[in-house]
mmCIF file of the protein (N, C-alpha, C, O) and its ligand, coordinates in Angstrom:
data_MODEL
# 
_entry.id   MODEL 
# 
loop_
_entity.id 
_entity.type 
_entity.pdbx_number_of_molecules 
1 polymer     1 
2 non-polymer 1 
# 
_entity_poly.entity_id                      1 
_entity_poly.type                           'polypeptide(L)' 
_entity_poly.nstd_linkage                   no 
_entity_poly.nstd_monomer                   no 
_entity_poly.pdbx_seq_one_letter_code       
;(UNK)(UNK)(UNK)(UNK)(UNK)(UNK)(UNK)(UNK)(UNK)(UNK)(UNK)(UNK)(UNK)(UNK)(UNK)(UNK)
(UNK)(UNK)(UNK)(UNK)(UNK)(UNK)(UNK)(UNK)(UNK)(UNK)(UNK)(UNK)(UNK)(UNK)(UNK)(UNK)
(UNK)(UNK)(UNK)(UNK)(UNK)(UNK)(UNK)(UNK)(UNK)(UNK)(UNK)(UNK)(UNK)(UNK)(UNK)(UNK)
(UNK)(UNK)(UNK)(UNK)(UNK)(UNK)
;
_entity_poly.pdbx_seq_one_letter_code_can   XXXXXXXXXXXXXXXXXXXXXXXXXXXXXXXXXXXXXXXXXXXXXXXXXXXXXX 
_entity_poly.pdbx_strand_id                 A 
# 
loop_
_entity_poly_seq.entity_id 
_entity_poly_seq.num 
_entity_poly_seq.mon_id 
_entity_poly_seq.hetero 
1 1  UNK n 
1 2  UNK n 
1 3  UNK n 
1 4  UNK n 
1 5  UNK n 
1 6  UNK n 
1 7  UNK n 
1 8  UNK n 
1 9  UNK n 
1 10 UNK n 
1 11 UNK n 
1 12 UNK n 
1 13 UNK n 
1 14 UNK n 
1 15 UNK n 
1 16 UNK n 
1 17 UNK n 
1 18 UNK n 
1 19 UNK n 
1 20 UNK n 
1 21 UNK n 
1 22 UNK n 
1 23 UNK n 
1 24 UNK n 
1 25 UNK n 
1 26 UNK n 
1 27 UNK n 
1 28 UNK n 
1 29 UNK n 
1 30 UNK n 
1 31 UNK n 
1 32 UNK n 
1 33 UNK n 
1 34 UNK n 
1 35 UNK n 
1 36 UNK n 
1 37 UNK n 
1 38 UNK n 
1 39 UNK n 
1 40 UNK n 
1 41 UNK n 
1 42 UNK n 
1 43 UNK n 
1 44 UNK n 
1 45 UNK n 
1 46 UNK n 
1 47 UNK n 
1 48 UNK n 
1 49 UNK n 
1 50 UNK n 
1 51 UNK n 
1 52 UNK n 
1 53 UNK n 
1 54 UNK n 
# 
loop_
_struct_asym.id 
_struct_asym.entity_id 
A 1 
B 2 
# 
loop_
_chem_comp.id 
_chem_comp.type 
_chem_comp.mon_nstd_flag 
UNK 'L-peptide linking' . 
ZN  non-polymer         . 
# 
_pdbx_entity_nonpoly.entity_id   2 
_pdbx_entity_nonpoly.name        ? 
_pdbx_entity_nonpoly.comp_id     ZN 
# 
_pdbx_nonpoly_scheme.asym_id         B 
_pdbx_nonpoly_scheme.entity_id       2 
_pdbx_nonpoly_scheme.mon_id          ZN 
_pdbx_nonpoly_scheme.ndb_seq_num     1 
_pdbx_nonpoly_scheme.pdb_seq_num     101 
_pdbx_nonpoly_scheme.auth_seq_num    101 
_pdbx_nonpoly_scheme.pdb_mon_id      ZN 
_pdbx_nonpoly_scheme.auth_mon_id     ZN 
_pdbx_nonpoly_scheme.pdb_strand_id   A 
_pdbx_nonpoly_scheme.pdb_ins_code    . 
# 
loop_
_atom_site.group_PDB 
_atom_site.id 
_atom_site.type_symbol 
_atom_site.label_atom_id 
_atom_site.label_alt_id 
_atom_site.label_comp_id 
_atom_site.label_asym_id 
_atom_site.label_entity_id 
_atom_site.label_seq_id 
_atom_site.pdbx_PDB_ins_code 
_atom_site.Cartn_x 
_atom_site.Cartn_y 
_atom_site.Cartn_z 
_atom_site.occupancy 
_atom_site.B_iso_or_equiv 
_atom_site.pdbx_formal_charge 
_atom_site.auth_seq_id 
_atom_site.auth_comp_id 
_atom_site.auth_asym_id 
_atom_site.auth_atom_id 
_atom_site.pdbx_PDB_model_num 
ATOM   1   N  N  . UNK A 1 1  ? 63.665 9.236  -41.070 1.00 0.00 ? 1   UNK A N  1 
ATOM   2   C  CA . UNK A 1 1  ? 64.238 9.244  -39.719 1.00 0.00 ? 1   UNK A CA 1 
ATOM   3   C  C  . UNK A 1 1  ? 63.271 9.906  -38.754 1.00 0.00 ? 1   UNK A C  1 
ATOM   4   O  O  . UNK A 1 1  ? 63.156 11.130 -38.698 1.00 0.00 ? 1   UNK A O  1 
ATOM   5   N  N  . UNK A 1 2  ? 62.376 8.822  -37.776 1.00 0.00 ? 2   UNK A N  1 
ATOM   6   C  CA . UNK A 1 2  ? 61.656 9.774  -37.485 1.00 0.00 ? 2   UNK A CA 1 
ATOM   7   C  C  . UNK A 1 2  ? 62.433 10.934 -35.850 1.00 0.00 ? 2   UNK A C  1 
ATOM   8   O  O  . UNK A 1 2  ? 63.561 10.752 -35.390 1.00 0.00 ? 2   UNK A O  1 
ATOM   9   N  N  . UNK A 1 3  ? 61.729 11.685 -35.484 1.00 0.00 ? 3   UNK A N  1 
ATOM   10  C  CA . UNK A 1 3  ? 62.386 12.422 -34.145 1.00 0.00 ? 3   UNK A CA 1 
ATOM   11  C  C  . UNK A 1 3  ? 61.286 12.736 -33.587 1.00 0.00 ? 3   UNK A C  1 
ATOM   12  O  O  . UNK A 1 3  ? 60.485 13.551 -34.044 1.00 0.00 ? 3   UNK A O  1 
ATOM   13  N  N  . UNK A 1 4  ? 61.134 11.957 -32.298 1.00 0.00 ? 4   UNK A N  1 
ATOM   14  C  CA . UNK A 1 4  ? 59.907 12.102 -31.213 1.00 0.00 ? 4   UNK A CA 1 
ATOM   15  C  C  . UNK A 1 4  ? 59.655 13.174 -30.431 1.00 0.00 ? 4   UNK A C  1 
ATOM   16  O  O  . UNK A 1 4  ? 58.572 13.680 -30.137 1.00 0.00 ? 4   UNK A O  1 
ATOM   17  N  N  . UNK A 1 5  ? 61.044 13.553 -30.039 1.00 0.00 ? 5   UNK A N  1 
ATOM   18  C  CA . UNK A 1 5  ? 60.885 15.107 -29.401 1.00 0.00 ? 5   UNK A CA 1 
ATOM   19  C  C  . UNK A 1 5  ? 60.676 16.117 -30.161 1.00 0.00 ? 5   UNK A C  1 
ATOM   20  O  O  . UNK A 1 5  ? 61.527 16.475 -30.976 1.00 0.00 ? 5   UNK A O  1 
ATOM   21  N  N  . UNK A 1 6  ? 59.210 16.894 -29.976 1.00 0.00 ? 6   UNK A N  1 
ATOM   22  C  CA . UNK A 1 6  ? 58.777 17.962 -31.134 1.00 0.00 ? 6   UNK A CA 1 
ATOM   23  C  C  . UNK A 1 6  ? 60.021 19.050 -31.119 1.00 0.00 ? 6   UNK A C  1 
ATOM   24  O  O  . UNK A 1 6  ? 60.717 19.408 -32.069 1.00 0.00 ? 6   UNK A O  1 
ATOM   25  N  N  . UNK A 1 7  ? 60.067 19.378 -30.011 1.00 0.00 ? 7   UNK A N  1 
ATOM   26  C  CA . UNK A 1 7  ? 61.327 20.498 -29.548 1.00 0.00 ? 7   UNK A CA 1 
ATOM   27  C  C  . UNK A 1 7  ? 62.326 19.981 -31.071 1.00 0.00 ? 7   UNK A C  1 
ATOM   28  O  O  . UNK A 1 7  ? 62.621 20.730 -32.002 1.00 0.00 ? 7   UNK A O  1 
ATOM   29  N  N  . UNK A 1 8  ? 62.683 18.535 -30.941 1.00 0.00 ? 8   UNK A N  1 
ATOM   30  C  CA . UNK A 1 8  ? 64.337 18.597 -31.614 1.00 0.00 ? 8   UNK A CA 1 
ATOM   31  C  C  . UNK A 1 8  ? 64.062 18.442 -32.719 1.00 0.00 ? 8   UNK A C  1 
ATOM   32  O  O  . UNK A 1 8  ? 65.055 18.331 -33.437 1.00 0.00 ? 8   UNK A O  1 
ATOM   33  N  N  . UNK A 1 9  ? 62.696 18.351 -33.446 1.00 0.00 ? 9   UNK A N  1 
ATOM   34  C  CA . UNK A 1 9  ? 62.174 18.236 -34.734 1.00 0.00 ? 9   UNK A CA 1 
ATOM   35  C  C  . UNK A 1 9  ? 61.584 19.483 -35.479 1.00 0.00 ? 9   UNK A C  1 
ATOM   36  O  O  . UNK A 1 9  ? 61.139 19.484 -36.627 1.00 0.00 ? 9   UNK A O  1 
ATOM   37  N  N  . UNK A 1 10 ? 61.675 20.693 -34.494 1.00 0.00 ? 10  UNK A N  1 
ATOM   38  C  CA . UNK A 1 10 ? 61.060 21.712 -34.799 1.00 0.00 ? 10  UNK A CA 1 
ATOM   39  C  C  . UNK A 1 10 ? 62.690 22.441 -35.439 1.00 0.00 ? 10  UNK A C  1 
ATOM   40  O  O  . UNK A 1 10 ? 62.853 22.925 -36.559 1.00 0.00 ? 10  UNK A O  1 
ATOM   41  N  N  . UNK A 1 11 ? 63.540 22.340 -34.542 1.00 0.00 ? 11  UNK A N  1 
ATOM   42  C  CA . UNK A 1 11 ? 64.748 22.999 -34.815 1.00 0.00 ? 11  UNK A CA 1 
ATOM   43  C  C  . UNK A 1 11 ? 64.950 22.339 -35.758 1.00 0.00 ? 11  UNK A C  1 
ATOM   44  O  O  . UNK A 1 11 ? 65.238 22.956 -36.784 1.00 0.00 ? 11  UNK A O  1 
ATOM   45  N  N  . UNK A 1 12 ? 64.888 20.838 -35.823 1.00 0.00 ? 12  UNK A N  1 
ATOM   46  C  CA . UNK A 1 12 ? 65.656 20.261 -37.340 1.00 0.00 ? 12  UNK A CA 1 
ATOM   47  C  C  . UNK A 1 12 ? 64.866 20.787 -38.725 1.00 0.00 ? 12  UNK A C  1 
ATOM   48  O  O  . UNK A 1 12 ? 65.309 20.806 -39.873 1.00 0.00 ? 12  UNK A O  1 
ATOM   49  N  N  . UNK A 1 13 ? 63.571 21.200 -38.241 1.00 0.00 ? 13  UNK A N  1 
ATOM   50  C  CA . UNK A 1 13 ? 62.765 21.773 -39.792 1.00 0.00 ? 13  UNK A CA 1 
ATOM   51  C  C  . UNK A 1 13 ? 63.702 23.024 -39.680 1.00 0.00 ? 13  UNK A C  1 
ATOM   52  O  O  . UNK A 1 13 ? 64.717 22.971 -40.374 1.00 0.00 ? 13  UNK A O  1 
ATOM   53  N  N  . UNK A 1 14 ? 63.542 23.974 -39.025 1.00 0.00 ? 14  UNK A N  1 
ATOM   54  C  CA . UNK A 1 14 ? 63.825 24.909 -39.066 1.00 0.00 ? 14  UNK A CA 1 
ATOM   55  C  C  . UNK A 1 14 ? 65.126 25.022 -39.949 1.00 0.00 ? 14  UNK A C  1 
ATOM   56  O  O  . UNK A 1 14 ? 65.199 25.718 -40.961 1.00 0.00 ? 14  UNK A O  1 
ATOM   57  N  N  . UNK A 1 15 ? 66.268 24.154 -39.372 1.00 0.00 ? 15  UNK A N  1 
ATOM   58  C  CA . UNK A 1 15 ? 67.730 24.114 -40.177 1.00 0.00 ? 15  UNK A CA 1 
ATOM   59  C  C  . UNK A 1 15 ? 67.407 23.721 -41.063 1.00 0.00 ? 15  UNK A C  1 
ATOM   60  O  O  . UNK A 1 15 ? 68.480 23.586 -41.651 1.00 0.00 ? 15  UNK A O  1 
ATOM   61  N  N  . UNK A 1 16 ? 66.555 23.331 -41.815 1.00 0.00 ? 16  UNK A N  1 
ATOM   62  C  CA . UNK A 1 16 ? 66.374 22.470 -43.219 1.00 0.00 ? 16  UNK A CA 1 
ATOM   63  C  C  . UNK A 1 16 ? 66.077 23.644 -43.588 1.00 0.00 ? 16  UNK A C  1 
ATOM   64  O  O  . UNK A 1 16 ? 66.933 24.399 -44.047 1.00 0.00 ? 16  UNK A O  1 
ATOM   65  N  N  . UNK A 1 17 ? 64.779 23.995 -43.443 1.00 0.00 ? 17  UNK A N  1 
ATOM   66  C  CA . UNK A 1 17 ? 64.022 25.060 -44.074 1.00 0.00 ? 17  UNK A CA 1 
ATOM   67  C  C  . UNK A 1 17 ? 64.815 26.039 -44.342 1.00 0.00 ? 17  UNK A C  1 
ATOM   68  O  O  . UNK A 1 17 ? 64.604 26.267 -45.534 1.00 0.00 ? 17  UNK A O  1 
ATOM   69  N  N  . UNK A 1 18 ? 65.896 27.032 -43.827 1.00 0.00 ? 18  UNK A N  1 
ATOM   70  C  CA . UNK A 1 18 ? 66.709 28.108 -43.272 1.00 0.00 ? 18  UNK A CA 1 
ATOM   71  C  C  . UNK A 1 18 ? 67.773 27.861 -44.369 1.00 0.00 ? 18  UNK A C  1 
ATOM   72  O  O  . UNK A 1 18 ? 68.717 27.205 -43.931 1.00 0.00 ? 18  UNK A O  1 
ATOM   73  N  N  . UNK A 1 19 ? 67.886 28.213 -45.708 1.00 0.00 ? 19  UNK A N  1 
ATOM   74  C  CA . UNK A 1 19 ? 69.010 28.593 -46.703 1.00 0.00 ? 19  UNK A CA 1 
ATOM   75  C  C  . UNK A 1 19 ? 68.683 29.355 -47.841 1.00 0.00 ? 19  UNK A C  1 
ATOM   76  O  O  . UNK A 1 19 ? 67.577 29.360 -48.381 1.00 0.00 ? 19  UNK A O  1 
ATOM   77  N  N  . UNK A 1 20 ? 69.473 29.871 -48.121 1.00 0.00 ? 20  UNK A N  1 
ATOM   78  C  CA . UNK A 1 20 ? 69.312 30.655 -49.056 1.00 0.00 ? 20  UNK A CA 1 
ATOM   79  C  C  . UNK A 1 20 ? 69.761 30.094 -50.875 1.00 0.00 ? 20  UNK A C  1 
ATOM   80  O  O  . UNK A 1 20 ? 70.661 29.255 -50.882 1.00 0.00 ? 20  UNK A O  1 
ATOM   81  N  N  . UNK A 1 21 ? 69.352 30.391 -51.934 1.00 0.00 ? 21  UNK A N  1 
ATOM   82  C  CA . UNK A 1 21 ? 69.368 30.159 -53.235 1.00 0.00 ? 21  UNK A CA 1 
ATOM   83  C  C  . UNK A 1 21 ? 69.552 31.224 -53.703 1.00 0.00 ? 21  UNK A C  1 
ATOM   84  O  O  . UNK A 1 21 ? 68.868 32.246 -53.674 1.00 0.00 ? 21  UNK A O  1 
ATOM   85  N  N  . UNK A 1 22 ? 71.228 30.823 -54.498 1.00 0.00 ? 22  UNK A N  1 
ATOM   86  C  CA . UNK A 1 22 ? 71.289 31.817 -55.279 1.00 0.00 ? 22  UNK A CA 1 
ATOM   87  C  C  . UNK A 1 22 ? 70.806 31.723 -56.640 1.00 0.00 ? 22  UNK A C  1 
ATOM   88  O  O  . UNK A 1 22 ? 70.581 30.673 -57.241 1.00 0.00 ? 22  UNK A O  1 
ATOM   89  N  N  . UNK A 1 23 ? 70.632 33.176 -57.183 1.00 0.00 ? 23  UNK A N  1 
ATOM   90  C  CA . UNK A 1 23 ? 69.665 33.534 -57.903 1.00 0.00 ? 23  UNK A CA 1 
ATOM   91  C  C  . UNK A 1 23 ? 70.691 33.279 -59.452 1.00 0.00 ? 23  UNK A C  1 
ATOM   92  O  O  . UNK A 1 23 ? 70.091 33.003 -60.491 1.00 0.00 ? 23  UNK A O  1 
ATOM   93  N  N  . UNK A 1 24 ? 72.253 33.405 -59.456 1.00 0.00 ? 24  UNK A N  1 
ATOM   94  C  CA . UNK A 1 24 ? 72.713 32.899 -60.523 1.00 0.00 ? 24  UNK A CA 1 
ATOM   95  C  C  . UNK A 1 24 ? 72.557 31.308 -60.930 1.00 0.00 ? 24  UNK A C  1 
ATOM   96  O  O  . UNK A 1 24 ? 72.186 30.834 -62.004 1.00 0.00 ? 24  UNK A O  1 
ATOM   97  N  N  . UNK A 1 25 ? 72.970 30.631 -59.699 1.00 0.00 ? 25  UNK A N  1 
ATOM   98  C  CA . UNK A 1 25 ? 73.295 29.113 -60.779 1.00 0.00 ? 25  UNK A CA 1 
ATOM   99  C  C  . UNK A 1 25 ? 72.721 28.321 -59.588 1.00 0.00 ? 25  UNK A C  1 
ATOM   100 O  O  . UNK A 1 25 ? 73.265 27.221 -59.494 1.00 0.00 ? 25  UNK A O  1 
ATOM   101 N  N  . UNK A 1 26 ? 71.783 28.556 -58.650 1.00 0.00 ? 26  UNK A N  1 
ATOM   102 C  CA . UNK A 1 26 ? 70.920 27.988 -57.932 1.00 0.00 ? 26  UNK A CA 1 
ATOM   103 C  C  . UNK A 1 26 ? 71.158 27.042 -56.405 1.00 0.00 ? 26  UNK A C  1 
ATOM   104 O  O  . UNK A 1 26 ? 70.397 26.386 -55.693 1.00 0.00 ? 26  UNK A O  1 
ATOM   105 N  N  . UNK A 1 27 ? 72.305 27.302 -56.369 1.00 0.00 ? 27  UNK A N  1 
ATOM   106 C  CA . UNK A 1 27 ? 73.004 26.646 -55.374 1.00 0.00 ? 27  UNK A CA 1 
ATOM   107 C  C  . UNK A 1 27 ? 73.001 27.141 -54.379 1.00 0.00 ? 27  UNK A C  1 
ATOM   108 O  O  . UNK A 1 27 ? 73.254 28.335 -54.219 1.00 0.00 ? 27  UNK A O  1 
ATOM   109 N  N  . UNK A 1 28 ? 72.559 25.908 -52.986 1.00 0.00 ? 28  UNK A N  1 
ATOM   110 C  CA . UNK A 1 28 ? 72.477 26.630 -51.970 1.00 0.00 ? 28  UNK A CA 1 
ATOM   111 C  C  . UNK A 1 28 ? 73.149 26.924 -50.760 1.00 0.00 ? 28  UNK A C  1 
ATOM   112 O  O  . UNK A 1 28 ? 74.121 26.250 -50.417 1.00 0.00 ? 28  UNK A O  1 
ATOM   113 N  N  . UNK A 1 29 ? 72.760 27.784 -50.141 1.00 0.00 ? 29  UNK A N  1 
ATOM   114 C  CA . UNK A 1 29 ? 73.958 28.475 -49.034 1.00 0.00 ? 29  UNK A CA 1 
ATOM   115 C  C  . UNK A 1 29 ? 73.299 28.517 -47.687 1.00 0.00 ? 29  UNK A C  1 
ATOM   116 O  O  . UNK A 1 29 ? 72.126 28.540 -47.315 1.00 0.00 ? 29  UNK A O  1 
ATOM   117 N  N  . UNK A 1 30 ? 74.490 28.519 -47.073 1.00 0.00 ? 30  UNK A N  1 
ATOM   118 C  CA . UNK A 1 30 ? 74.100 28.953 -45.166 1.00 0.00 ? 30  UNK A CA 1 
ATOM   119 C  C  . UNK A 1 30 ? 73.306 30.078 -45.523 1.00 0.00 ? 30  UNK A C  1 
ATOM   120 O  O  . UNK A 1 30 ? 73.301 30.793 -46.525 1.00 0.00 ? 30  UNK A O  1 
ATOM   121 N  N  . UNK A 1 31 ? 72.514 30.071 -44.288 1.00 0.00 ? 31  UNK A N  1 
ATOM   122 C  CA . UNK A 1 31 ? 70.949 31.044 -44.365 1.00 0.00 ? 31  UNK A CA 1 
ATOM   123 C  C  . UNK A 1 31 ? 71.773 32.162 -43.956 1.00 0.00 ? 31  UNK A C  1 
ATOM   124 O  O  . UNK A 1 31 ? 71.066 33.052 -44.428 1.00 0.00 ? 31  UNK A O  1 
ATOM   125 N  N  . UNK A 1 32 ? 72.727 32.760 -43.438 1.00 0.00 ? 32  UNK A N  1 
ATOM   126 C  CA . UNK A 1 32 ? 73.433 33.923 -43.007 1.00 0.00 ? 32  UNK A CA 1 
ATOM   127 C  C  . UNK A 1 32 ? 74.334 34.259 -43.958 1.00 0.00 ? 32  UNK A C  1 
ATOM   128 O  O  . UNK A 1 32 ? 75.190 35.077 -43.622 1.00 0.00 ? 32  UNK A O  1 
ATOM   129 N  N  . UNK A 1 33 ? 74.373 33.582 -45.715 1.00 0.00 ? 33  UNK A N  1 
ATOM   130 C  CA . UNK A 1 33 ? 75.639 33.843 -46.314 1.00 0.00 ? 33  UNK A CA 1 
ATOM   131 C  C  . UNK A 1 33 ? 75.576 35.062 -46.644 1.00 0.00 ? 33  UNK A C  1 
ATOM   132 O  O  . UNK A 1 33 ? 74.660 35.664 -46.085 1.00 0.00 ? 33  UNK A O  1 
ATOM   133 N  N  . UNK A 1 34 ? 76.394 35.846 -47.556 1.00 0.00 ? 34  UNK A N  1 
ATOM   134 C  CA . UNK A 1 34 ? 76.094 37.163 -47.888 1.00 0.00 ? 34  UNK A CA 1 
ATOM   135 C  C  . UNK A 1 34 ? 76.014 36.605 -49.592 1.00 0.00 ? 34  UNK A C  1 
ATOM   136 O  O  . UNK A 1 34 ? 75.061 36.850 -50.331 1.00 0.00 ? 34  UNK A O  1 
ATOM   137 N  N  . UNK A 1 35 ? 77.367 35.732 -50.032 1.00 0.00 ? 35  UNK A N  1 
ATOM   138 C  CA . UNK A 1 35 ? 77.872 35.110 -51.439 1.00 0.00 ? 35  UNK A CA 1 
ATOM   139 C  C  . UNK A 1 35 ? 77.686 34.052 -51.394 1.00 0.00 ? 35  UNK A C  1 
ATOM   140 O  O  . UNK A 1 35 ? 77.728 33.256 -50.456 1.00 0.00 ? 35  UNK A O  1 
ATOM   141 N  N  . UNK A 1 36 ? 77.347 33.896 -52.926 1.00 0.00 ? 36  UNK A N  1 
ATOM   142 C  CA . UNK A 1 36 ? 77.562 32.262 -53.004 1.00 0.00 ? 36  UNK A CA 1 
ATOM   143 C  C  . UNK A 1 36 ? 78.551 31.699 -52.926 1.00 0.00 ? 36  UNK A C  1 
ATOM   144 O  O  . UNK A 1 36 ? 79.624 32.288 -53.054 1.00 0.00 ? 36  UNK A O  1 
ATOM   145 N  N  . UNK A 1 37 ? 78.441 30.076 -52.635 1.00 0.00 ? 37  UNK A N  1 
ATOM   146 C  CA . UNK A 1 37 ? 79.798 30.068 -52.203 1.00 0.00 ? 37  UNK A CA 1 
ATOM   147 C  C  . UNK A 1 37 ? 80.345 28.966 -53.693 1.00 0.00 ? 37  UNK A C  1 
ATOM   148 O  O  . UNK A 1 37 ? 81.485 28.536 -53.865 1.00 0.00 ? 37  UNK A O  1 
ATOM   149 N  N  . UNK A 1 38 ? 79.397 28.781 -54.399 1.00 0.00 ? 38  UNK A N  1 
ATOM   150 C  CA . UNK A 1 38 ? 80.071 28.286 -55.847 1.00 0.00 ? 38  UNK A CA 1 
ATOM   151 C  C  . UNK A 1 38 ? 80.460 29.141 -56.792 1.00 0.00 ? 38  UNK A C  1 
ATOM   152 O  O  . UNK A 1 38 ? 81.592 29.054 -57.269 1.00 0.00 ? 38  UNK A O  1 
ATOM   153 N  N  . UNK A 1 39 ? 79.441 30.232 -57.257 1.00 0.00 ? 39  UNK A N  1 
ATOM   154 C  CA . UNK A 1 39 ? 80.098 30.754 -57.859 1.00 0.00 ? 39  UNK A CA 1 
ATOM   155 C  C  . UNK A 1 39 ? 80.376 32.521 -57.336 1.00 0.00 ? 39  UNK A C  1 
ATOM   156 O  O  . UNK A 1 39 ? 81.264 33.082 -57.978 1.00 0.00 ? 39  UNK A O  1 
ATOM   157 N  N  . UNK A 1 40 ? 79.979 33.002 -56.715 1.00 0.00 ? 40  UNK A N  1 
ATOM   158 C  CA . UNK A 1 40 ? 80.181 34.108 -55.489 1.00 0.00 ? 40  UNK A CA 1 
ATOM   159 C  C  . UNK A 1 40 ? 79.506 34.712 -55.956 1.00 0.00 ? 40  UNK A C  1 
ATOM   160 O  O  . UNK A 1 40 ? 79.887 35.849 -55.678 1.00 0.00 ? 40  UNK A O  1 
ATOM   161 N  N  . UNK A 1 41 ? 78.339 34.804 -56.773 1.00 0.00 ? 41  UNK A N  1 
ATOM   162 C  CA . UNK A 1 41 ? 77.366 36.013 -56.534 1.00 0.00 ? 41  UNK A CA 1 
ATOM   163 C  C  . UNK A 1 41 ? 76.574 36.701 -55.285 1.00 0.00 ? 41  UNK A C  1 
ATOM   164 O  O  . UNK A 1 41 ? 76.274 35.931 -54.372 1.00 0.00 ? 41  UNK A O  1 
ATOM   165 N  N  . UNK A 1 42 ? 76.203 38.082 -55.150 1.00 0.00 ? 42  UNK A N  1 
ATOM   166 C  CA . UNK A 1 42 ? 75.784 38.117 -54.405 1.00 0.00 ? 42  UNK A CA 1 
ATOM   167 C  C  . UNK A 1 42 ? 74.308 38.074 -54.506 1.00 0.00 ? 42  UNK A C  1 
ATOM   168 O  O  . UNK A 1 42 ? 73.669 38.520 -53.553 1.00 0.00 ? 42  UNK A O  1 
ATOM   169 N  N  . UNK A 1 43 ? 73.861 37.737 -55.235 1.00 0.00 ? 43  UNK A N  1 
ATOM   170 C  CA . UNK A 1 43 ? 72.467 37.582 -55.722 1.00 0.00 ? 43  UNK A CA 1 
ATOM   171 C  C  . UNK A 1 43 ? 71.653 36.264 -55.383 1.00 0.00 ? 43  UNK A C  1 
ATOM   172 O  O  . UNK A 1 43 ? 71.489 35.350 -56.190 1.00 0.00 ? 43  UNK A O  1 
ATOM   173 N  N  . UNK A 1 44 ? 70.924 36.293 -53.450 1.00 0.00 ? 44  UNK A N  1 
ATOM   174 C  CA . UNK A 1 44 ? 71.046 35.419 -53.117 1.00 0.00 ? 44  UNK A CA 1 
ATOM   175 C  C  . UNK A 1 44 ? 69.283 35.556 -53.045 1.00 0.00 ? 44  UNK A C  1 
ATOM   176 O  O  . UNK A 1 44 ? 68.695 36.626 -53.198 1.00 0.00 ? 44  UNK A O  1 
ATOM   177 N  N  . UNK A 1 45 ? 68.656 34.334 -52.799 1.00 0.00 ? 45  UNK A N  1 
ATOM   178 C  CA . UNK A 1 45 ? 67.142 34.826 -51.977 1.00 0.00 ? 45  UNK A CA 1 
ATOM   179 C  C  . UNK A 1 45 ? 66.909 33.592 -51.352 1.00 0.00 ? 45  UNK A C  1 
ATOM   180 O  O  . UNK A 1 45 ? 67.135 32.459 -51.778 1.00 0.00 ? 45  UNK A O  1 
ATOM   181 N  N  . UNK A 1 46 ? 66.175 34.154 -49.729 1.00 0.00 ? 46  UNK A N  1 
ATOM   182 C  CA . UNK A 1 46 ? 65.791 33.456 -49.094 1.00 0.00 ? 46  UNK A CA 1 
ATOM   183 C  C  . UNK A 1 46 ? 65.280 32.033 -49.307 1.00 0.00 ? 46  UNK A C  1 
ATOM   184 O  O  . UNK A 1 46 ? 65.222 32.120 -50.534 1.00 0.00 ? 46  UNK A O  1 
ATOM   185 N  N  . UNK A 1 47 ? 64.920 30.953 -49.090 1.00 0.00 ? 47  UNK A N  1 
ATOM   186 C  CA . UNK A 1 47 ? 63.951 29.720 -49.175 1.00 0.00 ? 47  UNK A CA 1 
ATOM   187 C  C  . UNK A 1 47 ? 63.041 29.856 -49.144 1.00 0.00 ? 47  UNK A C  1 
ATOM   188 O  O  . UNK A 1 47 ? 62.241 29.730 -50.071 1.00 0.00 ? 47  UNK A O  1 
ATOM   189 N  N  . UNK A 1 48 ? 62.764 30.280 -47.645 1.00 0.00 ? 48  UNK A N  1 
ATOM   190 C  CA . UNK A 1 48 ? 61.464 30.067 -47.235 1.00 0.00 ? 48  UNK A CA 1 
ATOM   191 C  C  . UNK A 1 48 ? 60.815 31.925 -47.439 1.00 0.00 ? 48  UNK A C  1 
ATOM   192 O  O  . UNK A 1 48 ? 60.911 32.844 -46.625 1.00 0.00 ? 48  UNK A O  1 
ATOM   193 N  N  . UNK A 1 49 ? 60.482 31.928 -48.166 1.00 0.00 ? 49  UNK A N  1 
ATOM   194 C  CA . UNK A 1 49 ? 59.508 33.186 -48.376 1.00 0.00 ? 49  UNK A CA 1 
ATOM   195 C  C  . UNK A 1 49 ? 58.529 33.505 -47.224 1.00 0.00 ? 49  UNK A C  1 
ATOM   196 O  O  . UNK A 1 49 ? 58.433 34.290 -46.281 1.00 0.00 ? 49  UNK A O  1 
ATOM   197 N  N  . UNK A 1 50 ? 57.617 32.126 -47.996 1.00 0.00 ? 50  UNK A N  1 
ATOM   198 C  CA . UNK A 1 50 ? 56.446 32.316 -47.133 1.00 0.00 ? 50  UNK A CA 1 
ATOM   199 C  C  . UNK A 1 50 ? 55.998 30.888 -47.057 1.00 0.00 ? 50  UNK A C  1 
ATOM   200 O  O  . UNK A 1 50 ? 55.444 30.312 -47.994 1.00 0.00 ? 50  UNK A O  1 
ATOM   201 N  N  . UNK A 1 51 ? 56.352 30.172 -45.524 1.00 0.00 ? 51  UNK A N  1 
ATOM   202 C  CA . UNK A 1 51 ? 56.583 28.990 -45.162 1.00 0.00 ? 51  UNK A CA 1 
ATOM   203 C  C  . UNK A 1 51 ? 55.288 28.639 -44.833 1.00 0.00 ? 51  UNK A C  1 
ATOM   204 O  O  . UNK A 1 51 ? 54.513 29.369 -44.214 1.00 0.00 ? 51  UNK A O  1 
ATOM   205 N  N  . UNK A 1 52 ? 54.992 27.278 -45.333 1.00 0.00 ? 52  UNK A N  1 
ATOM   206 C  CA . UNK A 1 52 ? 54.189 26.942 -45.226 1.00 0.00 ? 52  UNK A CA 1 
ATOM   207 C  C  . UNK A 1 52 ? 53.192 26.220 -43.870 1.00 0.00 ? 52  UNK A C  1 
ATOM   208 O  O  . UNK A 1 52 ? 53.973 25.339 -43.510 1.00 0.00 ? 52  UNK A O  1 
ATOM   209 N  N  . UNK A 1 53 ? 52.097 26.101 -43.045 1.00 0.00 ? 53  UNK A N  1 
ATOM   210 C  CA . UNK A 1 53 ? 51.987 25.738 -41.973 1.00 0.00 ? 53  UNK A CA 1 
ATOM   211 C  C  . UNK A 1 53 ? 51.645 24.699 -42.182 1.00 0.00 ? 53  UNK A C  1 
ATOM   212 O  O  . UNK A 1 53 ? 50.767 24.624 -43.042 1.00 0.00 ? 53  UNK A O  1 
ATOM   213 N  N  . UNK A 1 54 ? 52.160 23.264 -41.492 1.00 0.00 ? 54  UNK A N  1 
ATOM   214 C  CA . UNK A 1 54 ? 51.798 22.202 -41.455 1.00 0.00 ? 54  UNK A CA 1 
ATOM   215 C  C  . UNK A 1 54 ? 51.127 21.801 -39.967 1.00 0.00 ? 54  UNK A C  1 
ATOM   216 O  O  . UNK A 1 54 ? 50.685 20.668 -39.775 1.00 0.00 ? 54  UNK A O  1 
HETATM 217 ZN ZN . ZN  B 2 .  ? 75.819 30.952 -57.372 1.00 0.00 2 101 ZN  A ZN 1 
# 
């Protein structure tokens, strides 16, 4: 799908990029969760660590 406006393609990486993985059973969550929301650990970590520049 492409998106011509960099502006609305920058935010759409961004929401892609922006979730968190939890560290029990790998499933992922809103980038603001605290728990998972499958199995509720709180043992969550970021995605993007260290994002890459394209
Ligand atoms: Zn989980």
């Amino acid at each position: 799908m492409p998106i011509e406006d960099p502006f609305k393609r920058q935010i759409a990486m961004r929401a892609l990029l922006r979730y968190k993985i939890c560290r029990e059973c790998g499933a992922r969550n809103f980038y603001g969760a605290t728990k998972c929301r499958r199995c509720k650990s709180k043992n969550l970590r970021p995605k993007h660590e260290k994002p890459k520049s394209r």
